[in-house]
Structure formats: structure tokens, C-alpha cells
C-alpha positions in Angstrom: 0.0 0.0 0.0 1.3 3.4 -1.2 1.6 6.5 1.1 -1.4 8.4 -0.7 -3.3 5.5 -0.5 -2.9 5.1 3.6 -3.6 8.9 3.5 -7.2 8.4 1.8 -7.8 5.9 3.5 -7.4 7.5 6.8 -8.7 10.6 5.7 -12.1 9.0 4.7 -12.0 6.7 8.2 -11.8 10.1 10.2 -15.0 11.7 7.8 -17.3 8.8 8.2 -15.8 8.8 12.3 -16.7 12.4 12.4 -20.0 12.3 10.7 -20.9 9.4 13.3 -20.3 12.0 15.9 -22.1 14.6 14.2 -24.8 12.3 13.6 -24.5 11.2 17.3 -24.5 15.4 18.7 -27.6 16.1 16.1 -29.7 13.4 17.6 -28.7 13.6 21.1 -29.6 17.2 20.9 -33.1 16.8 19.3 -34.3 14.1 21.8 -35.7 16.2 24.7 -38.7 16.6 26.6 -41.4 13.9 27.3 -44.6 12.6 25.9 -47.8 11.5 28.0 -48.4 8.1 26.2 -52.2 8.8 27.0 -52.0 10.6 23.4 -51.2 8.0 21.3 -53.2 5.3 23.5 -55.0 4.0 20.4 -51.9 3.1 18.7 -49.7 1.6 21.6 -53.1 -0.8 22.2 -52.7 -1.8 18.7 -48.8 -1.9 18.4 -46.7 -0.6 21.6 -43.7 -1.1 20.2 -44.0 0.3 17.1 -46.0 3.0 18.5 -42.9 3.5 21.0 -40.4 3.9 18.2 -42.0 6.6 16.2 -42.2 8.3 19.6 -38.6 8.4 19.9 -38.1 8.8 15.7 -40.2 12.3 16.4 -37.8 13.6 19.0 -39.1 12.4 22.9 -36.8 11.8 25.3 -38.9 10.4 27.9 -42.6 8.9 28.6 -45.6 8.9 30.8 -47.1 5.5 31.3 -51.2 5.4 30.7 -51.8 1.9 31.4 -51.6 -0.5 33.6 -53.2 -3.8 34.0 -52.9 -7.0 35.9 -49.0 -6.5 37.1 -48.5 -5.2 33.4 -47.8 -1.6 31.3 -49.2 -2.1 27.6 -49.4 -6.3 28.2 -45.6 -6.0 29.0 -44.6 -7.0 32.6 -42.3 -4.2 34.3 -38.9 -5.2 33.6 -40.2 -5.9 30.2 -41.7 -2.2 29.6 -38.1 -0.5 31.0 -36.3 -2.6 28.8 -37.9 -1.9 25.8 -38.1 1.8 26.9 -34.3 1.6 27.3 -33.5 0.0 23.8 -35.1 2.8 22.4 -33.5 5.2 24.6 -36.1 6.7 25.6 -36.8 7.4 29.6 -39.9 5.8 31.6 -40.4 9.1 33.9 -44.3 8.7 35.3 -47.3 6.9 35.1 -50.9 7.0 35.7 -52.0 5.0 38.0 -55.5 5.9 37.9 -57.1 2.6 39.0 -55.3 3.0 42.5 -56.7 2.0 46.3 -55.5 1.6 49.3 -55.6 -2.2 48.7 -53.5 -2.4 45.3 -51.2 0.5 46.1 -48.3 -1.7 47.5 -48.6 -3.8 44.9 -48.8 -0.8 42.3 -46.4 0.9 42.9 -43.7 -1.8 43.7 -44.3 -2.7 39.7 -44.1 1.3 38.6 -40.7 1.6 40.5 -40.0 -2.1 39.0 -40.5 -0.3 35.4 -37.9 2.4 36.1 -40.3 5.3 37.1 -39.3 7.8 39.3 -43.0 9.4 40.1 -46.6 8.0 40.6 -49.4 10.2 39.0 -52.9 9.9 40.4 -54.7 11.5 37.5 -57.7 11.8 39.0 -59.8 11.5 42.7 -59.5 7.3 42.6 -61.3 4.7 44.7 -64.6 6.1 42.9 -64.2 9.4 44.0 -64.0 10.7 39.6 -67.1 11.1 38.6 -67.8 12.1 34.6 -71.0 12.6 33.1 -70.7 12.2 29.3 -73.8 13.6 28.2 -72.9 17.2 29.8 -69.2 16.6 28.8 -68.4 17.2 32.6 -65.9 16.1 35.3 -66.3 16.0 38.3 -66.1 14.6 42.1 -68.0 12.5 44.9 -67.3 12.7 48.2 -64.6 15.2 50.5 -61.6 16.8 49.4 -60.3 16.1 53.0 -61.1 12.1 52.2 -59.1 13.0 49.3 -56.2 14.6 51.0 -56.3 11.2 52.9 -55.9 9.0 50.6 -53.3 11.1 48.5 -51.3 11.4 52.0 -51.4 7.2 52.7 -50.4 7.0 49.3 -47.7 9.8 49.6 -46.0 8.2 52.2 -46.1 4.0 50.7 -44.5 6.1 47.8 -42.0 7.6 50.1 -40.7 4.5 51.4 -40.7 2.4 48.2 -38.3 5.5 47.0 -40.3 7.2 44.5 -42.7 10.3 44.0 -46.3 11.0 44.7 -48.0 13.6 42.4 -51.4 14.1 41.8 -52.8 15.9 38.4 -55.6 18.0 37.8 -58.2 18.5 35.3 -60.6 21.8 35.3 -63.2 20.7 38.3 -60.4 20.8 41.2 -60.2 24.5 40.7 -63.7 25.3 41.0 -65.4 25.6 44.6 -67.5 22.9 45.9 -71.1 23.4 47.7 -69.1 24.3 50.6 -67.2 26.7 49.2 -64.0 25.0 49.1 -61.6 25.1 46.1 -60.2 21.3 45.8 -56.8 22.4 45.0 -56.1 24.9 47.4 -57.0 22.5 50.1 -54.8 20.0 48.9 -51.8 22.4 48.8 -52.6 24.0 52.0 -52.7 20.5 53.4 -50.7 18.3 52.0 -46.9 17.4 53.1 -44.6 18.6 50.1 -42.4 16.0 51.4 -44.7 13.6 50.6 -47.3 14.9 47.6 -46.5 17.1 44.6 -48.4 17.8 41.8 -48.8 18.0 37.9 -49.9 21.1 36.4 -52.1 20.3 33.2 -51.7 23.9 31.8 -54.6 23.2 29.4 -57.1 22.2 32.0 -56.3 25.2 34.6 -56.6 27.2 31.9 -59.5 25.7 30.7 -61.0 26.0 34.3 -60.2 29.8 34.5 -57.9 30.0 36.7 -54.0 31.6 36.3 -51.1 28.9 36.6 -49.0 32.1 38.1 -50.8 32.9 40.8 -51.0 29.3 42.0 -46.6 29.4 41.2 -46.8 32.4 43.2 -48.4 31.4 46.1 -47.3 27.5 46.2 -43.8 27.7 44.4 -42.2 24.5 44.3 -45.4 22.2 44.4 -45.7 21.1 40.2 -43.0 19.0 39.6 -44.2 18.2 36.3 -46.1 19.8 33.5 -48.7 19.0 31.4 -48.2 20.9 28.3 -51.1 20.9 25.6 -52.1 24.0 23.8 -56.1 25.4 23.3 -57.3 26.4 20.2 -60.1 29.0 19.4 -62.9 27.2 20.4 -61.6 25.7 23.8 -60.2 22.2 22.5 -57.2 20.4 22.5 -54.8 21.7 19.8 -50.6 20.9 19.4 -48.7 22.7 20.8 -47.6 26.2 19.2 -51.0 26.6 17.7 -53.3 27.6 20.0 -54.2 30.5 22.5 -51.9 29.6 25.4 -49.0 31.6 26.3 -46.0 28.7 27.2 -43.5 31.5 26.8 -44.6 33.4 29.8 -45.6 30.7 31.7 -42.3 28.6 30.9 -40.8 31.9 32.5 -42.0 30.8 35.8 -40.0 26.7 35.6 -38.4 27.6 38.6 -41.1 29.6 40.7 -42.9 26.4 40.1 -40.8 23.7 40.9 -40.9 22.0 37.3 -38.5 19.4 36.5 -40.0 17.7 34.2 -43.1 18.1 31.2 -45.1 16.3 29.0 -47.0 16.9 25.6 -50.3 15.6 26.0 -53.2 16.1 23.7 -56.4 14.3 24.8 -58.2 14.2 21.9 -57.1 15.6 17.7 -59.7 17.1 15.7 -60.0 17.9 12.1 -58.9 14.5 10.7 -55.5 15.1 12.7 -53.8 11.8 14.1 -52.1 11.4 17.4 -48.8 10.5 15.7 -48.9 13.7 13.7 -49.5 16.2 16.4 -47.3 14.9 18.2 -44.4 15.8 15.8 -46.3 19.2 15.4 -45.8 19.7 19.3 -42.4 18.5 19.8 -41.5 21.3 17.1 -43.8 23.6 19.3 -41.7 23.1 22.5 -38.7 23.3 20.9 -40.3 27.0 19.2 -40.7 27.9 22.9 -37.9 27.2 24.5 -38.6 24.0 26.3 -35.2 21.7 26.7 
């Protein structure tokens, strides 16, 4: 082998070497923020896995879990789930545990840590506390906010000691007094432990319920460990993010008033022959518009 010969060669070694890292750099760079895997719940019933690798392909970097069922997340068992999740580098962060009570919860929440997770959601008041009346399009809840509190402290603490996080999530109804005048949320903030329970700020649905996601940073900084970022579109629905009516520039402003380490794009619903795997992409560009990392 010649001289100019070993020289091409290693100069075309080092290109392809450097255009690895590049390549590398460009990717590692566009994988950021996290995706509620309630939006694309149709598809990951159908196809999880495939479903999971366009999630990555469109630019996520980590998930929220949506379903859970007999010791399983989407018919995988928990070391099954996290190992998927981590071929496909992509983060299992929270799940949902919606289906909660005090009688499962060990067993629940063992699994979610078992699956890598670092925080359990309740999405909504469990043990039949949610009530939703589909004719009116309304949510809704039976029963005490301090029963409520209960639970969500009992649960708070089982979390505690297995080593992981408590949150709960709100829709529109906790922000709106009940026949005794109480606001739902601001008795759970004013009485729960922060030690023990957090919570996840939907910015669509406290928007959506009229009230303003800086006063509640103001007044309880540190409380919403994660957010829920969907946008609102003209007439009140769910839209991608970037191209409705909500402001995530000013409110992404207040990340550290708030105590947000974490978000997720969520859209509950896509209209105008939309699909869940397109807004998806249409949101991660959104986030990235904004400023989100």
C-alpha cells in the first residue's frame, strides 16, 4: 500500500468517524422533553412497540405511562416495559395509575418503581371518587376533598418508602369551589406534606377551568414537579402545541417559581382529521419554538 493511498484511507476513516459524531451530537440534541403516552393510547393498544419507536423517531426523550393492567404496562410485565423503553433510549419518567386504592397501592407501585419510574401520577380523585357525566361533557367529584387529601397522604407516604414520588394531576373541576365553598386544589396544597405529595400542572385544564397557573406558582412555588403541556385552540379544545391561544412562553418563564423538573405533551383528543402521531411531531416542534429543553 502506497503513502497516498494510507492517507485516503485515513482521511475517509476520520469523515465517516466524524459524521458518526455529528450524527450522534444532532440526535442527542433533538431528543428532549417527554410525551404523556395517553395521546397516542390508540396506537400503543394496537402496536406498543412500534408506536414507542415513532415516539422516539419524532424527537421524545422520555414517557408517561397510561396503562396498567394485571402487574403489566401495555401487556408487557415491568422489567419488560423498561427494557424496551431503554433500547429505544427513551426514559420511563411517570405513570398513571388511575385505577389506584389503598388495597392495590403496594402492589402498584412496587411494579411502577420495577419499570424504572421515578414518580406515581394519580390523574384523577380514585377509589370512585371521579365522577364524569358524558352527556354534559363534565368532570367531576363525589365525596370530601379532605377524604381525598387522605388517601393522596397514605399514598404519599407508601410512595415515600418504596423511593419514588407522589403527584397528583388535575383536570378543570379541582379549581372550582365545591357546595361548601372550598376550592379542591387549594386545600390540597394547603394540606398536604410537600415531602410527601406534589403535583402536575395540566396547563390546558387550569386554563381551561379559568384559573391563572402564576398565581397558584406564586403562592405554592415548588409544588408542580411536572407539567402538562397541551395547547387550546379557538374554540376551547385540545390543539398541538404552538398553535393555540396559550402563552407557554410566559408561563415557561416561571420553571423555577414552580418547581418543574420535568413536562409532557399531551393532547387528549385531535380534531380535524389530525392523528395522534402527527400532532405529536407538530408539538415537539412547538416546545422546541418555545424554548422548552
Amino acid at each position: 500500500m502506497n503513502y497516498d493511498t494510507r492517507i485516503s484511507r485515513k482521511a475517509t476513516f476520520y469523515g465517516v468517524f466524524l459524521a458518526f459524531l455529528i450524527s450522534v451530537a444532532v440526535n442527542a440534541q433533538e431528543r428532549f422533553g417527554g410525551l404523556a403516552l395517553y395521546t397516542v393510547r390508540a396506537e400503543m393498544s394496537k402496536d406498543p412497540i412500534e408506536t414507542l419507536e415513532k415516539v422516539a423517531d419524532a424527537g421524545y426523550a422520555y414517557v408517561e405511562a397510561a396503562n396498567y393492567s394485571d402487574g403489566k404496562f401495555y401487556g408487557m410485565s415491568p422489567s419488560e416495559f423498561k427494557a424496551q423503553l431503554k433500547k429505544l433510549k427513551l426514559k420511563p419518567l411517570s405513570a398513571h395509575q388511575g385505577s389506584v386504592t389503598l388495597e392495590n397501592a403496594d402492589t402498584m407501585i412496587a411494579d411502577t418503581k420495577a419499570a424504572g419510574f421515578q414518580y406515581f401520577v394519580v390523574p384523577i380523585p380514585p377509589m370512585g371518587m371521579f365522577k364524569y357525566d358524558r352527556e354534559a361533557g363534565k368532570m367531576g367529584m363525589e365525596g370530601s376533598v379532605e377524604n381525598l387529601a387522605e388517601i393522596l397522604q397514605i399514598l404519599g407516604k407508601k410512595c415515600k418508602e418504596a423511593g419514588i414520588k407522589l403527584l397528583y394531576h388535575n383536570h378543570d373541576f379541582e379549581f372550582m369551589a365545591d357546595e361548601n365553598g372550598v376550592v379542591p386544589i387549594d386545600h390540597l396544597l394547603e394540606n398536604l406534606d410537600p415531602e410527601i405529595v406534589n403535583f402536575q400542572m395540566d396547563l390546558y385544564w387550569v386554563t381551561k377551568a379559568g384559573a391563572d397557573p402564576f398565581a397558584y406558582f406564586e403562592k405554592y412555588p415548588g409544588r408542580f414537579k411536572i407539567w402538562h403541556v397541551k395547547d387550546m385552540d379557538e374554540q376551547g379544545r385540545f390543539a398541538p402545541v404552538g398553535t393555540g391561544t396559550i402563552d407557554f412562553e410566559k408561563i415557561l418563564k416561571m420553571k423555577s417559581k414552580s418547581g418543574m423538573k420535568y413536562y409532557m405533551v399531551e393532547q387528549d383528543r385531535t380534531f380535524d382529521g389530525m392523528k395522534p402521531l402527527e400532532v405529536i411531531k407538530i408539538s415537539h416542534e412547538g416546545i422546541r419554538e418555545y424554548g422548552f429543553n
